[in-house]
C-alpha positions in Angstrom: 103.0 67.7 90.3 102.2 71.3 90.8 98.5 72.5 89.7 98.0 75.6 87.6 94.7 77.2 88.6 94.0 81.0 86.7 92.8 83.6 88.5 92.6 87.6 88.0 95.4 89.7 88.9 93.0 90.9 91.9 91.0 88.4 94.0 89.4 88.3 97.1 90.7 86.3 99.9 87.0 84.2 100.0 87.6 83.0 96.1 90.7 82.3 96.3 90.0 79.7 99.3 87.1 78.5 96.9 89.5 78.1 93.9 92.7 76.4 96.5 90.0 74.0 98.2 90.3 75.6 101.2 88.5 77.1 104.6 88.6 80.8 104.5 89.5 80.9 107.6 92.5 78.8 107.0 93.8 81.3 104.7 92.6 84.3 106.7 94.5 82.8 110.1 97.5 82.4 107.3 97.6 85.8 106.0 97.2 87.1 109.8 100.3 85.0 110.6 102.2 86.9 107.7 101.4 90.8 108.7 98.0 91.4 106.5 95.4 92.2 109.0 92.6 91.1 106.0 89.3 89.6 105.7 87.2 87.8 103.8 85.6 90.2 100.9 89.7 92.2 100.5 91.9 91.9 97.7 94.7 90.4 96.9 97.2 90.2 94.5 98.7 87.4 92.4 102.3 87.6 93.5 100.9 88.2 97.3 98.5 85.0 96.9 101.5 82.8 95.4 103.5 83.8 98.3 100.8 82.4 101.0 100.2 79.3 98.8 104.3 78.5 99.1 103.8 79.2 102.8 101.0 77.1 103.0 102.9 74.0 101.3 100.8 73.5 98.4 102.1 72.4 95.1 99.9 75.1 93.2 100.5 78.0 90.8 98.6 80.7 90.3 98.8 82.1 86.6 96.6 85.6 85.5 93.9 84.7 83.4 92.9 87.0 80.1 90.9 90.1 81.3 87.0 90.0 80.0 86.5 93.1 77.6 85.0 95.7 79.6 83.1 98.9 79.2 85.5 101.7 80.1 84.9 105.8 79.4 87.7 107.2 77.7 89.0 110.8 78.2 88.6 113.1 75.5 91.8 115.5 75.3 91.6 118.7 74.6 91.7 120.3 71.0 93.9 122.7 70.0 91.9 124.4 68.1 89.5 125.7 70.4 92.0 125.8 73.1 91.9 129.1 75.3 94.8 130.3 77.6 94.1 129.5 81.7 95.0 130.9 85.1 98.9 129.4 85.7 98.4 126.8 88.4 101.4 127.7 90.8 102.6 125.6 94.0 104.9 127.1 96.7 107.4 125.1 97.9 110.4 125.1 100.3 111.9 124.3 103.6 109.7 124.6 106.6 109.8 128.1 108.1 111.0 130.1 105.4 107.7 131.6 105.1 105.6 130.0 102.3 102.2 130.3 103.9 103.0 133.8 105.2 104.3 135.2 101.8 100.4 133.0 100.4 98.6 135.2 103.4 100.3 138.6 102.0 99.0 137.8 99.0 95.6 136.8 100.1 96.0 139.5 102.8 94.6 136.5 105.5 96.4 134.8 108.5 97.0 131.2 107.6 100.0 130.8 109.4 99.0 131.9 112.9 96.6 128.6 112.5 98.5 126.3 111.7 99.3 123.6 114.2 103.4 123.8 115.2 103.5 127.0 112.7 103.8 124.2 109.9 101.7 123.8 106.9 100.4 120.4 106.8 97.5 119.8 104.1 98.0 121.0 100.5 95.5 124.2 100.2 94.6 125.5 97.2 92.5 129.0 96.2 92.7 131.7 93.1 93.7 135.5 93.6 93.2 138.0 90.7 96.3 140.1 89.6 95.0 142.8 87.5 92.6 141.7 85.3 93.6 137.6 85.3 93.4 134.6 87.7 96.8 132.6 89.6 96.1 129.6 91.1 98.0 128.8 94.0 99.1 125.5 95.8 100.7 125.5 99.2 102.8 122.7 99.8 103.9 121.6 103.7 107.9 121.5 104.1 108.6 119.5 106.6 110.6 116.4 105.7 107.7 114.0 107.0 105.6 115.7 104.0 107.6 114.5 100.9 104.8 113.1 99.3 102.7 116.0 99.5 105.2 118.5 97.8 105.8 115.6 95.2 102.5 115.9 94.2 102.4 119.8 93.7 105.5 119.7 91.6 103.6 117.2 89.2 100.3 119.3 89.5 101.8 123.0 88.8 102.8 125.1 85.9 105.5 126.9 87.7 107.3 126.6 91.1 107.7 129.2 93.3 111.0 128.1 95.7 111.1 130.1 98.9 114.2 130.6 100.7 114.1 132.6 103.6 117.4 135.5 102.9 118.9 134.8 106.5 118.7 131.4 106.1 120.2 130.2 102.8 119.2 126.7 101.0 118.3 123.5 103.4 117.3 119.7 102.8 113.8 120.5 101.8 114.8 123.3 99.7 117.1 120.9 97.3 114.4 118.2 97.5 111.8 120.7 96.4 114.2 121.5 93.6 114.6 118.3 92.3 110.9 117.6 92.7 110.1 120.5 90.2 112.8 119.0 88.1 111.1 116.0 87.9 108.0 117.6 87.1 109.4 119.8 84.1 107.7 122.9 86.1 109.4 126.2 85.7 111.1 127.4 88.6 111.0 131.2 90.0 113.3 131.7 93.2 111.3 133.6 95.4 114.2 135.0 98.6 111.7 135.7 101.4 112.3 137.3 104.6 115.1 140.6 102.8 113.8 142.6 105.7 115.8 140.6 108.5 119.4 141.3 110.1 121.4 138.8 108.5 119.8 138.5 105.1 121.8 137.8 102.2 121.1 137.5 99.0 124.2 136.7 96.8 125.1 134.0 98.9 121.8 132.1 98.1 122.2 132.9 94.5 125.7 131.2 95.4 124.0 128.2 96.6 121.2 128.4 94.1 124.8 127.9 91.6 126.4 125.2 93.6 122.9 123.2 93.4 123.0 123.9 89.3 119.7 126.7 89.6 122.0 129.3 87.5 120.4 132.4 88.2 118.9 134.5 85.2 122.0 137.5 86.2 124.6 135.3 86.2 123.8 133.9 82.6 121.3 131.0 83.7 117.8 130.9 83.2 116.4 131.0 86.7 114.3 134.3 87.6 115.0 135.6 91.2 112.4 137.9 93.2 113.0 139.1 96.9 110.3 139.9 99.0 109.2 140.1 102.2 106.0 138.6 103.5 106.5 140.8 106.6 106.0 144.2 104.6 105.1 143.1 101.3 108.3 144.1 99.6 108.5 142.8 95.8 105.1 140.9 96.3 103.7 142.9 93.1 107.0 141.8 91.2 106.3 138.1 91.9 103.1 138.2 90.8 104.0 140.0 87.4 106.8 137.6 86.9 104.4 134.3 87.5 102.3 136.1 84.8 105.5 136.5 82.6 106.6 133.0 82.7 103.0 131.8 82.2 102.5 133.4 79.5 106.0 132.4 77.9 104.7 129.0 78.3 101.1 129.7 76.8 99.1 128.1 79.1 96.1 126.8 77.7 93.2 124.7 78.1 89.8 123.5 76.0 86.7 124.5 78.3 84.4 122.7 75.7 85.6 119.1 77.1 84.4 117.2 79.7 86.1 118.2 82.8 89.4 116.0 84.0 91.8 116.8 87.3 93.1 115.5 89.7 92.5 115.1 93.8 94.6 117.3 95.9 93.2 116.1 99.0 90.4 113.8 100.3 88.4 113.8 104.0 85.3 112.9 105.4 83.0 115.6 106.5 79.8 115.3 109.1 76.5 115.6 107.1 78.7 115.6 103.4 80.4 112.5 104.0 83.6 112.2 101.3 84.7 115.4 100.1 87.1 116.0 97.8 89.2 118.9 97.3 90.4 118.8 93.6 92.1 120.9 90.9 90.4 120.5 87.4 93.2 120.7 85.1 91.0 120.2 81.5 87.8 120.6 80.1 84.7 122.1 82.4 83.7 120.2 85.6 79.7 121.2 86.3 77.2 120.3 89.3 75.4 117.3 88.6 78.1 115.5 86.2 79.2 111.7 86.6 83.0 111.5 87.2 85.0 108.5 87.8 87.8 109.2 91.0 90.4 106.1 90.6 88.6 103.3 92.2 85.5 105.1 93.0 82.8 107.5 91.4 80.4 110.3 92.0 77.7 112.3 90.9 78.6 116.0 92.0 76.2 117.0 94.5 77.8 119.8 95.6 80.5 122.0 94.1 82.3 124.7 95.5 85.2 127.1 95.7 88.0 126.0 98.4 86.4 129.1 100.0 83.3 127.4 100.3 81.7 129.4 97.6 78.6 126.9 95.7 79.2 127.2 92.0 77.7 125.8 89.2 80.5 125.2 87.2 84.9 124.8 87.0 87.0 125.9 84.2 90.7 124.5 83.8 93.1 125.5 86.7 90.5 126.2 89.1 90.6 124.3 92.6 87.3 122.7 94.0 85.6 121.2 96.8 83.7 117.8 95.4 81.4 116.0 97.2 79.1 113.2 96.2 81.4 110.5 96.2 80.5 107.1 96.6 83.7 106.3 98.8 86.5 108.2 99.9 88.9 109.0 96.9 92.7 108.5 97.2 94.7 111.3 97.5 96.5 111.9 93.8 93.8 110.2 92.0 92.8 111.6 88.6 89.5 112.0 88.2 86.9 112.6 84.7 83.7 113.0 83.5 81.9 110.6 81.8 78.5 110.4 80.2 76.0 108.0 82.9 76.4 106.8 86.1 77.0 103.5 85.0 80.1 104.2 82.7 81.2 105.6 86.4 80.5 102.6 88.0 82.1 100.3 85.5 84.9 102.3 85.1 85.5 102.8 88.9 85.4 99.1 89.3 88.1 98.5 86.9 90.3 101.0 88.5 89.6 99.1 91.3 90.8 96.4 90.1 93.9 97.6 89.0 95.1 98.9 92.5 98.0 96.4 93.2 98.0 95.3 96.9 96.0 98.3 97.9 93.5 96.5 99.9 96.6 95.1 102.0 98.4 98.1 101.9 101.4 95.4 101.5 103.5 94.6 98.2 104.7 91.0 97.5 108.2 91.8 98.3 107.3 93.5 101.8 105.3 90.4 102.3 108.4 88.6 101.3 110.7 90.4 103.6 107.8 90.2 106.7 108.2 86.0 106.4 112.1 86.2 106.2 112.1 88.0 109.5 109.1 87.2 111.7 111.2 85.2 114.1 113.6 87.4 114.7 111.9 91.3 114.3 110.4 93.0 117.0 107.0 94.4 115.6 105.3 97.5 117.2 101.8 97.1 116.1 99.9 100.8 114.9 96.7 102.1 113.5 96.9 105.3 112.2 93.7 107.7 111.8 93.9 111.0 110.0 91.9 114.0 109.0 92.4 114.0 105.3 93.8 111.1 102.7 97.4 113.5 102.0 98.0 113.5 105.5 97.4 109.3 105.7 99.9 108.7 103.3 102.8 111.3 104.5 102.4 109.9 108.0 102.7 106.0 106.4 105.0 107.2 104.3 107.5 108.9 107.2 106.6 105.8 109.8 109.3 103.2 107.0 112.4 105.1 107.9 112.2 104.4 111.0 112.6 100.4 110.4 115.4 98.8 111.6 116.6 95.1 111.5 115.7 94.6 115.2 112.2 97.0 115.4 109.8 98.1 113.0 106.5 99.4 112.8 103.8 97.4 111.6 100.5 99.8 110.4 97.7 97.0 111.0 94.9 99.8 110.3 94.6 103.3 108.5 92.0 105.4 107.4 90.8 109.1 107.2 88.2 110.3 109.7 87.5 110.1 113.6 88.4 107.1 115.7 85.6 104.4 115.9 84.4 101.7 118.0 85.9 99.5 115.2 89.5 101.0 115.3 89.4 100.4 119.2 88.3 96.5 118.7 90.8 95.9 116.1 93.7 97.4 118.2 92.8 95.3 121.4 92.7 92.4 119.2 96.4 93.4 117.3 97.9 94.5 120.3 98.5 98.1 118.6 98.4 101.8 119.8 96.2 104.1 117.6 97.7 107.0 116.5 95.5 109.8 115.6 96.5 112.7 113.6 94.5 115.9 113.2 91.3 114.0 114.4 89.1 113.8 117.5 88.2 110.4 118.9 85.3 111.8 121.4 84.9 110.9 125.3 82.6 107.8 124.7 85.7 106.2 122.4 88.0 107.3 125.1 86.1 105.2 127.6 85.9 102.5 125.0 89.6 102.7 125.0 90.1 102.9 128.7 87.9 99.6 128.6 90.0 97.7 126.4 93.1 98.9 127.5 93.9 100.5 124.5 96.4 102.8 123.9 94.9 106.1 121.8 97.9 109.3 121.4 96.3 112.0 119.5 98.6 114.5 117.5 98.7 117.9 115.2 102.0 118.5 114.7 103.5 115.2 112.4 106.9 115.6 114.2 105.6 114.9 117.2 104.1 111.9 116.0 107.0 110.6 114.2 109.5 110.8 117.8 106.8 109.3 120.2 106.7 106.3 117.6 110.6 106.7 117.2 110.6 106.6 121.2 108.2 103.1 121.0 110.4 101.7 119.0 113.5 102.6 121.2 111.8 100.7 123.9 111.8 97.6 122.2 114.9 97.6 121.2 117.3 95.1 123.1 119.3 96.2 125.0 123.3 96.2 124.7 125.7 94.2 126.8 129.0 96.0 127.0 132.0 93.9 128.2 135.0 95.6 129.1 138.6 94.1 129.4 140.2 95.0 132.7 142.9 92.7 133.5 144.7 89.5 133.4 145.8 86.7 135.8 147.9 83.9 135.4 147.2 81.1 138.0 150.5 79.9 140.2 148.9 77.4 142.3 145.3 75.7 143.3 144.3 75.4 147.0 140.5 73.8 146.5 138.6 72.9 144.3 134.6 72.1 144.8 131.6 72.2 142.3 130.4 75.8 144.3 133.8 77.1 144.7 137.6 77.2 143.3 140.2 78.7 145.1 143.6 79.4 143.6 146.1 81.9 143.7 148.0 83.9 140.9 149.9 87.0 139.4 148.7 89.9 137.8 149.9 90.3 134.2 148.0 92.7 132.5 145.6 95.6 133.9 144.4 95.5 137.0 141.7 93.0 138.7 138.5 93.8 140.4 135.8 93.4 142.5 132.5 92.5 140.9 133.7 90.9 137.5 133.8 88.1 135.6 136.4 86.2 133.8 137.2 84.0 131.0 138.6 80.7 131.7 141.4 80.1 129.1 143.8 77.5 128.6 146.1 76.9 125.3 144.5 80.1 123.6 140.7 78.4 124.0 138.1 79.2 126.6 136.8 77.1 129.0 134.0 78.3 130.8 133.0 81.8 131.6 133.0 82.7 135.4 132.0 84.5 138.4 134.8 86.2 141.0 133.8 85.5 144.1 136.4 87.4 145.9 140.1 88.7 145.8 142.6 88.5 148.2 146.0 90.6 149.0 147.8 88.1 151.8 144.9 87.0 154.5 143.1 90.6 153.5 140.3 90.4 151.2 140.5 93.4 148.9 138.7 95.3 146.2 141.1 95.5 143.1 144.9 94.4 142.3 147.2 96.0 140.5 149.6 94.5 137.5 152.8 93.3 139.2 150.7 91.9 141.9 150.3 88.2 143.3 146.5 87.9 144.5 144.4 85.0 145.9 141.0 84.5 144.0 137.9 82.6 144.0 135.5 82.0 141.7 132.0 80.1 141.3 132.5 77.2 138.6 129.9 76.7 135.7 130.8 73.2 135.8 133.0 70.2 137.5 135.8 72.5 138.6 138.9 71.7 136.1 141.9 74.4 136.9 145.8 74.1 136.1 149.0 75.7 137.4 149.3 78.1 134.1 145.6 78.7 133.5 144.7 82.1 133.3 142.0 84.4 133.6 140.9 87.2 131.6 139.2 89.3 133.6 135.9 91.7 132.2 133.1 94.2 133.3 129.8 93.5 131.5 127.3 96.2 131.2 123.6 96.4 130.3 123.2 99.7 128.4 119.9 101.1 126.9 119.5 101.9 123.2 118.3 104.4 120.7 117.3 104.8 117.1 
């Protein structure tokens, strides 16, 4: 009779062996066995823990018990009435090389885009420029494809969407994705057509494409504003600014500073001497040095705070991008963060949130695990670790490593994390078998020896594409390879001269094709096959020969799988078989 034992939605690996009866290390070497690289004092979750319990052949159930009351801060919205318009918080967005960060350094008159690794954004940045006598926020998105979850989360953080399409170019993959990305966000859109001073540009075609994709541009009766520019020369920059102001406006944008300050987390790293930092966007309510917020699963008291500039301020009003540090771990990238009145609301708080992450700890969902145990035996795994500079860049490069699964090979990311390489990472990959991939990070000559030592693999990267097709090129190698056979002729046997167990040799005519020299055959007889066979040789009269034609009578010999068993009417279907390599 199956047992019902209640547990919380969330519980460690060590309490569940206490509640099943078990040795931890039972249910450790269990979980190891099913993809989750865990230990004692992780997380699970209910579904994941029933899954291993089935696997495990117990007749037990676990069933979520009633959450205790807890002490949780709530978030005080703004009020209306003493609500004051804000700067318009703006992400650009587009395909990659259309010119987004250039058209950002015309505006900020800097030179992002001759730093950035493969000329490629790759971080979300934010920072504030003043047009006239007001405030825009900007967010610059990466757009290359491996980046998706990145420009996601600047649609759903912006007021309005600037979509850059480079005027020689015309509208590509990520442009459309961008697109629907604002749509899903309810952002305004502004087509910005970059690049007007090239040979080739054209600008009623995109608005052609801008109708075929359903963005109805605002001359041809739609509602979509469209501003050329050039980054190059600075060409209609003035007009985009004005019109962001316009639209913003329009929408009147505003914001209570009187609250306590809320936001969210554009990006998260770990810094030497700082430890985490956070680079956030406050989106209500004032954020101030010295405040208690609560950051998803974790919490801080704001040690320092600072302009994305680097600036130390004392306080952040609504739509103004930050630099947080103070945190007690390092926050998740999207995580919404708020102030709260002591540092044990944080605390209590935080730990909820905590609780509430399903499967985070694992970084595996119950129907992953699911899919892991239906396929162990037959998969072919390539085990990773993935380091990365900030907590954006962790997920886009997890993120872009699941496409690359196939039935046969997949990867399987038994570490992650944000920050340098460690001693740690290169003991745990010696121990999984798995090459660490670093991305945007440094792992220092005395890890490199470490690696060496162990005979760990370390790649470091800075350009995600080139990360993504040396793991695409991994998985190729472990691909199996394809045999090939090839029909090439047909021969019908006439008569048998000898017959041994190491050789048969008969004689025969040509039927179809040709025959040759080295192949194998089919043995058939009454439409079935009898064995599978190697040609020894072919002969034309006493000559031994390379191929026969079709019309042909031929001798042949061939090396028998088993007690030789040949008839006058047999025949042989002749093949090539061929090993051939394979690619994703």
């Amino acid at each position: 009779m199956t047992r019902i034992i209640e547990v919380p939605d969330q519980i460690t690996v060590g309490a569940l062996a206490e509640k099943l009866e078990l040795p931890v290390a039972s249910l450790v070497t269990e979980l190891m066995k099913n993809g989750m690289m865990i230990t004692v004092n992780e997380k699970i979750d209910i579904d994941t823990a029933n899954i291993i319990i089935s696997e495990l052949g117990l007749e037990i159930e676990l069933k979520s018990e009633a959450p205790e009351e807890t002490v949780v801060a709530k978030r005080v919205m703004s009020d209306a009435a003493d609500a004051e318009t804000r700067p318009p918080v703006v992400a650009v967005m587009g395909h990659v090389d259309h010119g987004k960060t250039s058209l950002l350094d015309k505006i900020r008159e800097t030179d992002t885009a001759a730093k950035e690794a493969g000329g490629i954004t790759q971080h979300i940045s934010a920072y504030q420029i003043s047009h006239g006598d007001r405030l825009i926020t900007f967010l610059d998105t990466p757009g290359h494809e491996a980046f998706s979850a990145l420009r996601e989360h600047g649609a759903l953080l912006t007021d309005v969407a600037i979509i850059v399409i480079a005027a020689d170019d015309g509208i590509k993959p990520q442009t459309l994705e961008a697109i629907r990305f604002a749509r899903k966000a309810g952002t305004k859109m502004i087509v910005c057509v970059n690049k007007i001073d090239k040979e080739g540009a054209d600008i009623n075609k995109i608005k052609q494409q801008l109708a075929e994709a359903e963005v109805m541009p605002e001359e041809w009766g739609g509602d979509t504003v469209i501003v050329p520019v050039s980054a190059k020369t600075g060409e209609g920059i003035k007009e985009l600014l004005d019109m962001i102001l316009l639209v913003s406006d329009i929408e009147e944008l505003k914001s209570s500073h009187s609250v306590p300050g809320r936001g969210l987390i554009i990006e998260s790293h770990m810094e030497t001497g700082r430890g985490a930092v956070a680079v956030a966007l406050v989106q209500e309510g004032t954020l101030r040095q010295g405040d208690f917020i609560v950051i998803g699963s974790t919490y801080a008291k704001v040690r320092m705070l600072e302009t994305t500039a680097g600036k130390a301020i004392k306080e952040a009003l609504p739509s103004t991008p930050v630099q947080i540090s103070g945190s007690k771990s390092l926050p998740e990238f999207g995580d919404e963060f708020y102030v709260v009145a002591s540092e044990k609301l944080a605390r209590e708080a935080a730990n909820l949130g905590g609780q509430k992450h399903s499967a985070a700890q694992t970084g595996m969902t119950s129907s992953e695990l699911l899919r892991i145990i239906s396929k162990r035996t037959s998969i072919i795994e390539f085990n990773i670790i993935v380091k990365a500079d900030v907590q954006g860049s962790l997920t886009s490069v997890i993120d872009s490593l699941k496409p690359l699964d196939t039935e046969e090979v997949a990867t399987r990311v038994v570490g992650s994390g944000v920050g340098t390489i460690t001693e740690n990472d290169i003991i745990t990959a010696q121990t999984a078998g798995a090459v660490i991939y670093g991305f945007n990070v440094d792992s220092g000559a005395a890890i490199k020896q470490l690696a060496s030592r162990h005979n760990v693999t370390v790649k470091n990267f800075k350009v995600i594409y080139e990360l993504l097709d040396d793991v695409k090129n991994e998985l190729t190698k472990r691909l199996p390879e394809e045999i090939v056979d090839t029909d090439t002729g047909r021969l019908v046997i006439r008569g048998v001269f000898r017959t041994t167990n190491s050789e048969v040799i008969c004689g025969g005519e040509v039927t179809k094709g040709k025959l040759t020299i080295p192949s194998l055959a089919h043995h058939m007889r009454d439409g079935k096959e009898l064995e599978t066979v190697e040609i020894l040789t072919l002969k034309s009269g006493p000559q031994e020969v390379k191929e026969i034609p079709m019309g042909e009578m031929c001798g042949m010999s061939y090396k028998p799988t088993e007690k030789p068993d040949i008839l006058e009417g047999d025949h042989f279907e002749f093949f090539t078989r061929e090993v051939k390599d394979r690619s994703l």
